[in-house]
C-alpha positions in Angstrom: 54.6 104.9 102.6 53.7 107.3 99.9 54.1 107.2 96.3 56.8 109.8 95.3 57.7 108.4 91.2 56.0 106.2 89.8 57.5 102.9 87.1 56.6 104.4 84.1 58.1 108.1 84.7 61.3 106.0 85.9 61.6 104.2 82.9 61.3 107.1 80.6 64.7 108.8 82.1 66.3 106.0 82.5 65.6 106.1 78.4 66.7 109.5 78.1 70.3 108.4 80.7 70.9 105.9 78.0 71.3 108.1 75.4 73.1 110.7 76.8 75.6 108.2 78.1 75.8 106.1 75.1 76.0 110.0 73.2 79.0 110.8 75.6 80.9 107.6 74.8 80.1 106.6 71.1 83.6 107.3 70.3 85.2 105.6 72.5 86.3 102.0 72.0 85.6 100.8 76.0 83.2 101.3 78.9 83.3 99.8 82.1 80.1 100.6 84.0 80.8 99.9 87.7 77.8 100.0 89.5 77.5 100.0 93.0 76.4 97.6 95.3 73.8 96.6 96.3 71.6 99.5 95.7 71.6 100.3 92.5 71.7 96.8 91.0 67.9 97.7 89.3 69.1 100.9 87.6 72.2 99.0 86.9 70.3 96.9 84.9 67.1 98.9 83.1 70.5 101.6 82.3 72.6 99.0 80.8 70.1 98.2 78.5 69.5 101.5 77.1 73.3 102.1 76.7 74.2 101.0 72.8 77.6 100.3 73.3 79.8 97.6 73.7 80.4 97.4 77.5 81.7 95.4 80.8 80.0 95.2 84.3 81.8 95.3 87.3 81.0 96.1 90.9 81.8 97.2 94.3 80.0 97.2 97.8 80.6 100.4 99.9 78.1 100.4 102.8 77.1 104.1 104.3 74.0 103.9 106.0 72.1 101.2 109.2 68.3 101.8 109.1 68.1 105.5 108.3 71.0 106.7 110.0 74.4 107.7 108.5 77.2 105.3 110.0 81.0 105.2 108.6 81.9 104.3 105.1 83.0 100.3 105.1 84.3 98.8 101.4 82.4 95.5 101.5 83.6 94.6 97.9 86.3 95.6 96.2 87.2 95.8 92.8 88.7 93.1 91.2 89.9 94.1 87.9 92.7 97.0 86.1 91.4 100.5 86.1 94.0 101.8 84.8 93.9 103.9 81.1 89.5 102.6 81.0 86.6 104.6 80.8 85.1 104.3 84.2 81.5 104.6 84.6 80.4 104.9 88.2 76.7 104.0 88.3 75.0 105.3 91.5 71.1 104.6 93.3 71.1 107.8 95.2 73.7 111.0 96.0 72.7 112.6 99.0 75.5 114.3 101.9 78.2 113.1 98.9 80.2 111.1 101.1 80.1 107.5 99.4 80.7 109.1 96.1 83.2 111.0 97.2 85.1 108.4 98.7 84.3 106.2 95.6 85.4 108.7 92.9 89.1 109.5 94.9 89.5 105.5 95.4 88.9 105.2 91.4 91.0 107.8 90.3 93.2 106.9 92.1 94.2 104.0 89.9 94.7 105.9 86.8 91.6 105.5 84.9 91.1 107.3 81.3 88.0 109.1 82.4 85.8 108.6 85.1 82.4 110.3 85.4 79.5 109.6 88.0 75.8 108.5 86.6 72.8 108.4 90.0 69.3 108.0 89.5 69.0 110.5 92.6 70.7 113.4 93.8 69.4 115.3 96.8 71.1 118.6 95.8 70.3 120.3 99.1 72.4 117.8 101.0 75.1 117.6 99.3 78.5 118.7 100.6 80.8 118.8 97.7 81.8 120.0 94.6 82.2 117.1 92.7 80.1 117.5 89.3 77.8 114.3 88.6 77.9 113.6 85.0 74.3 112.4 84.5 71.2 112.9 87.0 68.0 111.0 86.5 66.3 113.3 89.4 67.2 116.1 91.5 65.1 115.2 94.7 64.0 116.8 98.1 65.9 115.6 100.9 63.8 112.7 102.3 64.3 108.9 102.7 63.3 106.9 99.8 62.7 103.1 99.3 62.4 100.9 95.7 63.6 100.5 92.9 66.7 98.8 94.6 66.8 101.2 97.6 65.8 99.9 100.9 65.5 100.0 104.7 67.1 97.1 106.7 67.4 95.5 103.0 63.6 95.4 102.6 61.2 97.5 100.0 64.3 97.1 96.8 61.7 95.3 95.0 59.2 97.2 94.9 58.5 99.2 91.1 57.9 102.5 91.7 59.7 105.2 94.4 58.1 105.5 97.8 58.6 108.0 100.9 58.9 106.4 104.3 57.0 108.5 106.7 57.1 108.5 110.1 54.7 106.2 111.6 
């Protein structure tokens, strides 16, 4: 594994997504952050904390990938609680091919929130298959496989601090 971002640059835009997003939302009188699982349960929570506004936490489990291969999309978790006329906050790990997010963003809307927008940590723009504009990007990265920081492999290397490559061995 090689280092590709280290803790401390992390932390700094995770700062700087916490104040555009609390910017973004300042008037409004609701936000529900739904994060999605299990991935981004770390950014999840340094971004929540950054966010000065009153807010709810909810999640969902939508499963995309075994080891490092792309397999179909399977709802582990569904919501359990009214979308319907809230300001829904999808909080993302990593946006690569689009698929999950995709998928995510059409299930969401589909219940009628009052706005829905899309925050990631990562976006892999030269994968990416669709249009769909993400709201807030922590970093546009190149189109490898990355573990930590809540991303894994075979649900090992989420604890670790800072953002590593997996090379081939």
């Amino acid at each position: 594994m090689k280092e590709y971002l280290n803790e401390k640059k992390i932390k700094e835009r995770v700062e700087i997504l916490g104040e555009a997003i609390t910017k973004a939302y300042k008037n409004q009188n609701e936000l529900t952050i739904l994060c999605v699982l299990k991935g981004s349960f770390i950014f999840l929570a340094d971004l929540v904390r950054e966010i000065e506004l009153d807010l709810s936490i909810e999640f969902i489990d939508v499963s995309s990938y075994v080891g490092m291969s792309r397999s179909e999309l399977v709802l582990n978790k569904d919501i359990n609680f009214n979308v319907k006329n809230k300001n829904i906050l999808i909080v993302e790990d990593i946006i690569d091919s689009g698929n999950t997010i995709n998928f995510l963003f059409k299930y969401i809307n589909d219940k009628k929130p009052k706005s829905l927008k899309i925050a990631t940590l990562f976006f892999k723009p030269e994968a990416y298959n669709f249009n769909m504009k993400i709201d807030w990007i922590g970093f546009n990265i190149s189109n490898e496989f990355i573990v930590g920081y809540g991303l894994d492999l075979n649900e090992i290397h989420r604890n670790k601090k800072s953002i590593y490559i997996l090379e081939d061995e």
